[in-house]
N, C-alpha and C positions, 0 to 999 in steps of 0.2 A: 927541749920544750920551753917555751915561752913564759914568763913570768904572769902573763892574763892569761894563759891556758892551766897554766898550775893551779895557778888561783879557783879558775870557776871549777877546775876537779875537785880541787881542795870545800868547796865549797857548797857543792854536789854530794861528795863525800859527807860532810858532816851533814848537810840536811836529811839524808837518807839514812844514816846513824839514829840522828833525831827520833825522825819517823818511824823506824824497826822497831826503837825503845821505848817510845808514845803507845805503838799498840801492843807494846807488852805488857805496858806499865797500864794500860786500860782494862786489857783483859783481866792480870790480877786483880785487879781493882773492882772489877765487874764481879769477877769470880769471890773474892770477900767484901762484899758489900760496901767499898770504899768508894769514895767519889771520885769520878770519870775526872777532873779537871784537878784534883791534887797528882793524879796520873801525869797530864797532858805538862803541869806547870815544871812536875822534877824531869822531863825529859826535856824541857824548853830551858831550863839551868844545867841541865847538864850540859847539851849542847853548846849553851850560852861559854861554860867556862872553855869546852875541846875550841869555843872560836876565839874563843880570848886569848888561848895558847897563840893558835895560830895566826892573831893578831900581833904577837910579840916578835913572830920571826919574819912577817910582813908580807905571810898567805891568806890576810881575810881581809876586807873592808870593815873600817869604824861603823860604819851605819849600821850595814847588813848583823855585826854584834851587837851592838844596840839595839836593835830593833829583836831579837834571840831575847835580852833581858827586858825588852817591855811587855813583851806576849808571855815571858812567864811570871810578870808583876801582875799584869791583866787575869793569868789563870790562879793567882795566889788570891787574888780579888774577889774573885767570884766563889773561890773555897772559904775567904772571911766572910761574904755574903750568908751562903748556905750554913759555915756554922753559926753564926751569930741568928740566924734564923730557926735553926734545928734549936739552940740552947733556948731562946723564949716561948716556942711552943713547947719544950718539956717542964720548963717552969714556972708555963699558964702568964707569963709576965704578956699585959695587954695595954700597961701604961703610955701613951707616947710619950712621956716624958723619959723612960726609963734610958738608958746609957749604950743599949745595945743599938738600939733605933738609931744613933749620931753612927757609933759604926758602920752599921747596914748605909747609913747615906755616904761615907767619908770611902767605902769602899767598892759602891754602885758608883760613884762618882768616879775613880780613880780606873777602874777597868778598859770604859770607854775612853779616858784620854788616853790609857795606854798603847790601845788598840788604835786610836786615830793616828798617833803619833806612830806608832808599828807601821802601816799602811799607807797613810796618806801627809809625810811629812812635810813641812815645808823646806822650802830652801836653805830658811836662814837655821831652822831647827839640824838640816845636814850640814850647814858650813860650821855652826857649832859646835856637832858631834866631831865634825873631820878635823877642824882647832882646834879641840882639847886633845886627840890622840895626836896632833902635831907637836904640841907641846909639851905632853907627855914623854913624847920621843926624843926632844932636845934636854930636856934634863935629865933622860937617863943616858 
């Protein structure tokens, strides 16, 4: 078997690992009242590290991992969203001034570029992903 046909099984393989454990990790979640995207974020880290394995032995693309850690930065985002949201309406806190508010903005903010950057990268943002795990590779 070919080194690109390994790869995209290898890679096929782990997205569908993901996805099994995403709607596992949803349902529970669903089932005790936990939030659907704390679910979605630990099956986007898990996945993220089974690709980083297989980024060491030279079965995954740098991007394709990368882009595994920014959709679970994005779903960690949206979980500090909703709590920092959940904790001032239980503590009637209505000040904008108040400390939670710069949260909510620093991690409504950080979601979307993670998700751009997951999706819609640009070139020089892949030729930087792809040089840093180049270089990576020569010093170990």
């Amino acid at each position: 078997m070919s080194t690109l046909a390994l790869l995209a099984v290898s890679s096929l393989a782990s997205l569908v690992a993901a996805c099994v454990l995403g709607v596992r990790l949803i349902k529970l979640s669903l089932r005790t009242g936990g939030v659907p995207e704390r679910a979605l974020g630990t099956a986007y880290f898990v996945g993220g590290f089974a690709m980083r394995r297989r980024l060491a032995v030279g079965l995954a693309d740098p991007v394709v991992v990368n882009r595994f850690l920014l959709w679970a930065l994005a779903c960690l985002s949206g979980v500090m969203v909703t709590g920092a949201s959940m904790m001032m309406t239980m503590t009637g806190e209505n000040d904008p001034k108040a400390w939670p508010y710069l949260l909510i903005g620093i991690f409504a903010f950080t979601a979307p570029v993670c998700q751009w950057l997951a999706f819609f990268p640009s070139d020089g943002y892949r030729s930087w992903i792809a040089g840093r795990h180049a270089a990576q590779r020569v010093d170990a």
